[in-house]
N, C-alpha and C positions, 0 to 999 in steps of 0.2 A: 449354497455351498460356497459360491464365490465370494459373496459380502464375507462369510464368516473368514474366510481366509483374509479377507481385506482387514477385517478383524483381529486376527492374529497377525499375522504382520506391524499393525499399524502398535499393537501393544507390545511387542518384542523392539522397536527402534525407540517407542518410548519409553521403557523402562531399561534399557541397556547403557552402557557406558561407565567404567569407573568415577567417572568423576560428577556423578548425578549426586548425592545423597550431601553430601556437606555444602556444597555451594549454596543451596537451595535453603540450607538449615543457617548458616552465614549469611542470607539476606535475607531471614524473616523478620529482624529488628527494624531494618532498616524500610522495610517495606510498610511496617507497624507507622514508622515515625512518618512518614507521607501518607499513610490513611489519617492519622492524627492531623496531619498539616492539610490536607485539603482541604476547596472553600466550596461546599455544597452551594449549586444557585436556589435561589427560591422555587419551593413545586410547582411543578404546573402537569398539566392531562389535556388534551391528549395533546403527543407528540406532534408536531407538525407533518402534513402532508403535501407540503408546499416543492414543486417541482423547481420553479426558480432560481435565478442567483438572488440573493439578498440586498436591498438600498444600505447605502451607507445611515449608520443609527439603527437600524432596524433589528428586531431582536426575534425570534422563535422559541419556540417551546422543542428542545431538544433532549433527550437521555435525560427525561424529570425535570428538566431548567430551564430559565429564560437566559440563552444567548445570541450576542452576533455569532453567527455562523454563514459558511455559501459565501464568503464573499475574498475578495484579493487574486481573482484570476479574472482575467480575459473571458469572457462570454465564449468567442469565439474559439479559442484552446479548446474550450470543454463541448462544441458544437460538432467538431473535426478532428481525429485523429492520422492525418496523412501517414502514408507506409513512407516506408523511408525510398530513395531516389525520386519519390512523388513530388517532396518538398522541401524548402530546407526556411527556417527559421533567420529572421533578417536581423537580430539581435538577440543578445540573451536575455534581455527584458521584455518581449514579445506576448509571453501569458501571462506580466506582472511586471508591473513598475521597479519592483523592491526583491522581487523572487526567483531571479537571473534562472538558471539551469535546472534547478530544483522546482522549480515552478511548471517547467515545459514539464521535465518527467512526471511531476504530480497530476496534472492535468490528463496527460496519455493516461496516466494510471486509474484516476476517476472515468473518464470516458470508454476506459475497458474497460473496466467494474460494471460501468452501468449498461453498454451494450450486452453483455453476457448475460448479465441478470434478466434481460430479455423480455421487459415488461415495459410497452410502451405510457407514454404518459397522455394522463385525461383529456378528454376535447376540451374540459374549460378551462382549460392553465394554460393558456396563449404563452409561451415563450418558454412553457417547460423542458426543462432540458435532462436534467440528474434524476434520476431516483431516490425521492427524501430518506430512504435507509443509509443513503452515501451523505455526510456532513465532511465539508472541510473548515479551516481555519474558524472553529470554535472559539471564543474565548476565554478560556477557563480559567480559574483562579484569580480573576479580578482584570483579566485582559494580560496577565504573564506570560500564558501557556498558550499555542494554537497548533493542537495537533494535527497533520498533514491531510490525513486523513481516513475516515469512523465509519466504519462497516455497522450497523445494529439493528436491532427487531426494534422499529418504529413503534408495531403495534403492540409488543408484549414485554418491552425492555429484558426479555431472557437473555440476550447474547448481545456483544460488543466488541469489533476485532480494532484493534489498534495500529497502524503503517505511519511509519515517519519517514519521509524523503531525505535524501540524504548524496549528496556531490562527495564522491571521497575526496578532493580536496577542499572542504569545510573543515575549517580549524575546530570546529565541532562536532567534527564527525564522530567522535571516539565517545559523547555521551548518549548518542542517540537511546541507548537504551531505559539508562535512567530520562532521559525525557517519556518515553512510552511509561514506564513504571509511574509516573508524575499525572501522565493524565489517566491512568487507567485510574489511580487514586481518586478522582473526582468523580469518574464515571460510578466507580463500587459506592463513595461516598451519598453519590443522588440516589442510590438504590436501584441500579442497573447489576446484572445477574451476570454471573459468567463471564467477566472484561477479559479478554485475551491479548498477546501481541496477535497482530493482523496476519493471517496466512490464505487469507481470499481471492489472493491475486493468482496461486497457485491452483484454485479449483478445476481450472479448466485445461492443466497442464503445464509444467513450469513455463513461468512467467519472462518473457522476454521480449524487450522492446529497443527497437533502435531508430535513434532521429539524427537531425543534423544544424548547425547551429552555427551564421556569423558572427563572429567578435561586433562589437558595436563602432569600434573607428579600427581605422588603419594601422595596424601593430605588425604588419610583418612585411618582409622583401620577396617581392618576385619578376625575376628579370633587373635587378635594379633599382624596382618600383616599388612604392609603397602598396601594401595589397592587404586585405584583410582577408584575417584566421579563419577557415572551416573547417572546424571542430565535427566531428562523428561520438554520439554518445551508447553507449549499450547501458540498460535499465533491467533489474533484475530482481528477486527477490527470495535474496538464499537461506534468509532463516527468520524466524518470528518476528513481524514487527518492524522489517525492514523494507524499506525500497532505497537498495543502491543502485547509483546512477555517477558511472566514470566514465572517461573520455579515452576512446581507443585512440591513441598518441601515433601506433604505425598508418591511421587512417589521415591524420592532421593534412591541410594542404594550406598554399597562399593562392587567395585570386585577387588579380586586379580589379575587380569591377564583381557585387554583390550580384548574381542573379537569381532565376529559379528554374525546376527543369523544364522541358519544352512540353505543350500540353501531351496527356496519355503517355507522358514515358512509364515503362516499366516498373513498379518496383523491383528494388537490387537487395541481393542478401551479400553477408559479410560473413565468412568463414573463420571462427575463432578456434583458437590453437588448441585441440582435444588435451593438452596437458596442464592448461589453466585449470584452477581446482576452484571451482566454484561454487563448491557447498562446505570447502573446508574454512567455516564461519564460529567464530567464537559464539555462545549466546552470552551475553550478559548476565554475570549473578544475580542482578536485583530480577531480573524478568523470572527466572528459573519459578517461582513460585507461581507466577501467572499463568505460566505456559503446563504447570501441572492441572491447570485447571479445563484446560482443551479439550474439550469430549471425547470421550473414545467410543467405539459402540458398542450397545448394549441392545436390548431386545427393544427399548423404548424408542431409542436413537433407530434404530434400524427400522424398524415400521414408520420413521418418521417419514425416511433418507425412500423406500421404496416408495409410498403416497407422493412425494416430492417428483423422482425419479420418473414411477410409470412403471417399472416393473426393477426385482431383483436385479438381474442383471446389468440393469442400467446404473442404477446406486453402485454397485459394487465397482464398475466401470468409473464414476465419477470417484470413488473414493479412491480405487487403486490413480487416478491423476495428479489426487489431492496431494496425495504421501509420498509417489515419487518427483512431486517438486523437491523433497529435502531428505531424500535417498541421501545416504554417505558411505565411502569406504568404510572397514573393517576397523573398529577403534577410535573412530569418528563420532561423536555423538550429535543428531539434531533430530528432536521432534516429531512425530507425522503430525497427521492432522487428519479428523473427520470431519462430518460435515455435522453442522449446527441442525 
């Protein structure tokens, strides 16, 4: 009885909102013209099982294709996820040369991913670390495109959830969605099943993450002195396809001198202002059709999600977490989500 209500629920926020039926009907052309434009890689079987980060040059058998993928973060980022007052990051290019802030949040975001997923990795993969369902920085499209990072059924290419990182001050910021719509094109292109915006982060309960993060040189005054910026980030993921990741500005300080906290300190929580609306998230028109394509369940889905689970209650529990990650007021429209 509880799944089913999980069931109902999760079909009533996805099919409600005025402004569901034209946007969607508004970006199917467009959606048409980047399946046409995609650059399928050459086939390949089977998917890679490889735990690793990737060598520079090195290609995998990935979602049907041979790419570089796994590679442009720091080993170490994706080894450790520190709570926050445990640690703070001594630059913003720390988990990536070229990948400043967006990179640290990517990183936390992959090594939740794979912690949760909760399947440790083989004795013969000396230095495995990710679970090969999680790919980051793919190369798609002739090395154009590198999506952030690709949730997908390794073994049966059925599903594929799509998450692009994302700093709201990126002068970028505002396409991110046609970039998901771009590479999910390549994904449906190889002949992967079901490509989704990414909403995996939310399985286990909306998703929230806070780090901390030196400027690289001396940019601010304190006492008089030159002292570098300690930035506080909070990372989130309010609607399909996204990981936002902005900097709480009341948190900013100057310190004279970079350090770290002293061994065993606590982790510290940060209290955000209950009136921040942080599910009130546009989707993007061109996703709108991807996102109809998120399973909802059914008797097929549901005996999967119980086998998965361990019993009824448990699925039902998992899915009612799923969907109140993108819970909205009254008039509000986002998505639920079930589980693959």
């Amino acid at each position: 009885m509880a799944a089913v209500l999980v069931a109902a629920m999760i079909a009533s926020i996805f099919r409600s909102g005025p402004a569901f039926a034209e946007p969607r009907i508004a970006a199917l052309p467009e959606m048409k013209a980047l399946a046409a434009a995609a650059a399928p890689a050459a086939g390949c079987s089977p998917n890679s099982d490889d735990w690793t980060s990737a060598r520079s040059g090195e290609k995998r058998c990935v979602f049907k294709g041979q790419y570089s993928t796994r590679r442009r973060i720091v080993e170490q980022c994706l080894r450790d996820r520190p709570a926050l007052g445990t640690y703070i990051y001594q630059t913003t290019s720390e988990c990536s040369p070229s990948g400043g802030v967006e990179a640290i949040g990517q990183a936390r975001a992959i090594k939740y991913l794979n912690d949760n997923l909760g399947v440790p990795p083989p004795g013969n993969q000396p230095g495995g670390i990710i679970n090969p369902m999680i790919q980051w920085e793919p190369t798609l499209n002739g090395g154009s495109d590198r999506p952030d990072i690709i949730y997908y059924d390794r073994a049966g290419n059925t599903f594929a959830e799509i998450i692009e990182a994302k700093v709201k001050t990126n002068k970028d910021y505002d396409g991110w969605g046609g970039q998901v719509a771009r590479y999910a094109a390549v994904l449906v292109a190889n002949g992967v099943q079901k490509v989704t915006p990414g909403t995996v982060l939310n399985r286990w309960g909306q998703y929230e993450d806070w780090f901390q993060v030196y400027s690289k040189d001396a940019d601010c005054k304190v006492d008089g002195q030159a002292g570098f910026k300690l930035s506080t980030y909070r990372a989130i993921s309010p609607t399909p396809g996204l990981l936002h990741i902005e900097e709480v500005k009341k948190e900013r300080k100057c310190e004279q001198q970079k350090r770290q906290p002293p061994p065993n300190s606590p982790p510290i929580q940060i209290v955000i202002d209950q009136n921040d609306d942080d599910h009130k998230w546009p989707i993007p028109p061109i996703l709108l059709p991807l996102i109809d394509s998120i399973e909802t369940v059914g008797a097929t889905t549901l005996a999967d999600d119980v086998a998965a689970y361990g019993s009824v209650e448990a699925a039902a529990a998992a899915l009612t977490a799923e969907t109140e990650g993108f819970e909205v007021p009254p008039g509000m429209w986002t998505p639920g989500y079930a589980a693959i």
